[in-house]
C-alpha positions as CSV (number, residue, x, y, z in Angstrom):
1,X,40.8,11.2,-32.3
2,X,44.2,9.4,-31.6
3,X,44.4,6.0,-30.8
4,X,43.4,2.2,-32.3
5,X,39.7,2.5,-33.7
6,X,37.2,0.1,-32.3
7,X,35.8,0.3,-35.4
8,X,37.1,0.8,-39.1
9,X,34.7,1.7,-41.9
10,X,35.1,-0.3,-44.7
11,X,32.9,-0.9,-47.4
12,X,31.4,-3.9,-46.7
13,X,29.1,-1.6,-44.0
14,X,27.8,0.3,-46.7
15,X,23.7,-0.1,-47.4
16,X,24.5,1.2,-50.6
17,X,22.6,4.3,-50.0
18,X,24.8,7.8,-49.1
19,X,22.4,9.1,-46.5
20,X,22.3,5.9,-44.7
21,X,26.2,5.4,-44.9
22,X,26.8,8.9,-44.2
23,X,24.2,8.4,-40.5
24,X,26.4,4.5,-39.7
25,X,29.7,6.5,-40.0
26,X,28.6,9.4,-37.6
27,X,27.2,6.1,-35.4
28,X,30.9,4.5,-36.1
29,X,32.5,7.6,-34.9
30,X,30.4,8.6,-31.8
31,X,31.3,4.7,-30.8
32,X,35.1,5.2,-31.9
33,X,35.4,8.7,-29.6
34,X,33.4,6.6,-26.8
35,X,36.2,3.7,-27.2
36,X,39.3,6.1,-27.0
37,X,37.4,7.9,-23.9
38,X,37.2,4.4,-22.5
39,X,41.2,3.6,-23.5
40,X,42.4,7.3,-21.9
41,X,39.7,7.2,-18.6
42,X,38.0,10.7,-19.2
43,X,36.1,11.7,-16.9
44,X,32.5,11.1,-16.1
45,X,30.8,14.2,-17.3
46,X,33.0,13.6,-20.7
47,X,31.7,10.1,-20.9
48,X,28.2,10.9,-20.2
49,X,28.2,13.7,-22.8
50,X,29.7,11.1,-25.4
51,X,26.8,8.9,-24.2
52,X,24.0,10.9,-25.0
53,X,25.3,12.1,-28.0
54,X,25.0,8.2,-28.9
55,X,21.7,7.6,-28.2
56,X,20.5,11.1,-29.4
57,X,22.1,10.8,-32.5
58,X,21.0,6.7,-32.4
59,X,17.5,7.9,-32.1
60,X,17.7,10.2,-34.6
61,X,19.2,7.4,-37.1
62,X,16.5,5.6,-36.4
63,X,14.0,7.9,-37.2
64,X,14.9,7.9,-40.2
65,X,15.1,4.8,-40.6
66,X,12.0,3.6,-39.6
67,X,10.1,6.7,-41.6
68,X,11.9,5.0,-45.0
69,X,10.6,1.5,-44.3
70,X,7.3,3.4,-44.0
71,X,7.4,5.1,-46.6
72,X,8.5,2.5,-49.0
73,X,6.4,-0.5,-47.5
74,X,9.4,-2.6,-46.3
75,X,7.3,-6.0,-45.3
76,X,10.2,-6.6,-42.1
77,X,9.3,-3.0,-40.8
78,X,7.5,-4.1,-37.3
79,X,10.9,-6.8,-36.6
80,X,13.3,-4.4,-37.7
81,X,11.8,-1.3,-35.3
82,X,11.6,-4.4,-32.5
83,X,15.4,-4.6,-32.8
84,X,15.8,-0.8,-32.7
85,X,13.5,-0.4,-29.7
86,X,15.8,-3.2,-28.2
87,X,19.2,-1.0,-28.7
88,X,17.7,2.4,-27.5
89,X,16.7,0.4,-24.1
90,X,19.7,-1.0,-23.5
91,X,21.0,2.4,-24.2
92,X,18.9,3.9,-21.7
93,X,19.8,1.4,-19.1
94,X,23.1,2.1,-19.6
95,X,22.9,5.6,-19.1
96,X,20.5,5.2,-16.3
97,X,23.7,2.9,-14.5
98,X,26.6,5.2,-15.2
99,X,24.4,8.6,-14.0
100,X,23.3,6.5,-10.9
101,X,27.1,5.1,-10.6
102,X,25.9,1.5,-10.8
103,X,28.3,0.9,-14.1
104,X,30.6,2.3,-16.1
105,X,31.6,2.2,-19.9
106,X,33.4,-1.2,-20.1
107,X,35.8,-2.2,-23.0
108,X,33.1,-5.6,-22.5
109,X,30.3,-2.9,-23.2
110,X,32.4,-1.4,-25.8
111,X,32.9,-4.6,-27.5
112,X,29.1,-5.1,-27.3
113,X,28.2,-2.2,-28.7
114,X,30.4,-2.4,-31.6
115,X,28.9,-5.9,-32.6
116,X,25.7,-5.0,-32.2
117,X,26.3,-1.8,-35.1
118,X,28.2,-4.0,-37.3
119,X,26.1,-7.1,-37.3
120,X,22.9,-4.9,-37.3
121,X,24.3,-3.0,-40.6
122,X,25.6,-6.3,-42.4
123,X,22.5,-8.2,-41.9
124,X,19.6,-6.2,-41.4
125,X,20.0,-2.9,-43.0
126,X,21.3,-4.5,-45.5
127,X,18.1,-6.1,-46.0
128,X,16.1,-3.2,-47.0
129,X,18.1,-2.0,-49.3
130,X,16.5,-3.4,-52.0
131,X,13.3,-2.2,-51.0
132,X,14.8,1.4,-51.4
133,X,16.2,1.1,-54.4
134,X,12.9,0.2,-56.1
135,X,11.5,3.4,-54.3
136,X,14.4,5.3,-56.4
137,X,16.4,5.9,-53.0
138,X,19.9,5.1,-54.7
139,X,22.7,7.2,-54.5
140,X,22.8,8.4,-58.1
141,X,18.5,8.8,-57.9
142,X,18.5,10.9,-54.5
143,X,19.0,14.8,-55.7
144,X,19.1,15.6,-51.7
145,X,19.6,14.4,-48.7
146,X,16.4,12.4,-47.4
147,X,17.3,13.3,-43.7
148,X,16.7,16.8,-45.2
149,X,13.6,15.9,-47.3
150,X,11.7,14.2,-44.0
151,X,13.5,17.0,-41.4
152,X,14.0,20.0,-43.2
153,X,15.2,22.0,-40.4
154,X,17.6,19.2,-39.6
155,X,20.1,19.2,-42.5
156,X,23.8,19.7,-41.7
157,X,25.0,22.7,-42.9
158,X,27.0,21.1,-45.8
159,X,24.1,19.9,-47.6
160,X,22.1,22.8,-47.2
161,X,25.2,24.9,-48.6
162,X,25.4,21.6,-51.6
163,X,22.1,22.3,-52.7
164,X,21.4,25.9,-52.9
């Protein structure tokens, strides 16, 4: 992608935890490609490809998520889902507008979007990452990907290729 970035990693949006990181960059890149097809005016079937790759691949992230607060009994689990379930409808409406031509992608929405992901990751991901830790989820503890361990059939071909 050419072009000014919406968003820049930097490493005060990392959890802490690889797999987690690794799922917010794919998020911060899927938003980045949305921005520059924003910035160039792509057309609508490229836009609405880049959109349900976001809230596919948002979804997915929060699957996963979600299954780790389960698994490791993270007491804010039920508020934490509510602001998930929040996201993906707002996703859905927005997708629901642009297919029906009601709206388009906005740099306004764009803007929106991006500080939703960053204030969500600073403040409330980074909230259960303590709770992870003590379930042995850190980087240096994990010996594969948990995306992998909870969806097998899943895994992106570099970490299946990592651990065999």
């Amino acid at each position: 992608m050419t072009g000014h970035k919406l968003i820049e990693w930097q490493d005060d949006l990392s959890v802490g935890i690889d797999e987690i990181d690794s799922q917010h960059k794919t998020l911060v890149d899927i938003v980045n490609e949305l921005h520059q097809a924003v910035a160039e005016r792509r057309g609508k079937e490229v836009m609405q490809e880049i959109l349900d790759r976001l809230d596919e691949y948002t979804r997915i992230h929060f699957a996963t998520e979600e299954s780790l607060m389960r698994i490791f009994h993270y007491p804010a689990y039920e508020t934490h889902k509510e602001t998930h379930d929040q996201l993906i409808d707002q996703l859905r409406h927005i997708r629901k507008d642009f297919e029906e031509g009601h709206g388009g992608v906005t740099f306004e929405l764009m803007q929106v979007l991006k500080n939703w992901l960053v204030k969500h990751i600073q403040h409330s991901d980074k909230e259960y990452t303590p709770y992870f830790m003590q379930g042995k989820l850190s980087s240096n503890e994990a010996p594969k990907s948990w995306f992998e361990r909870l969806w097998p059939w899943g895994a992106r071909k570099e970490s299946r290729e990592t651990t065999e």
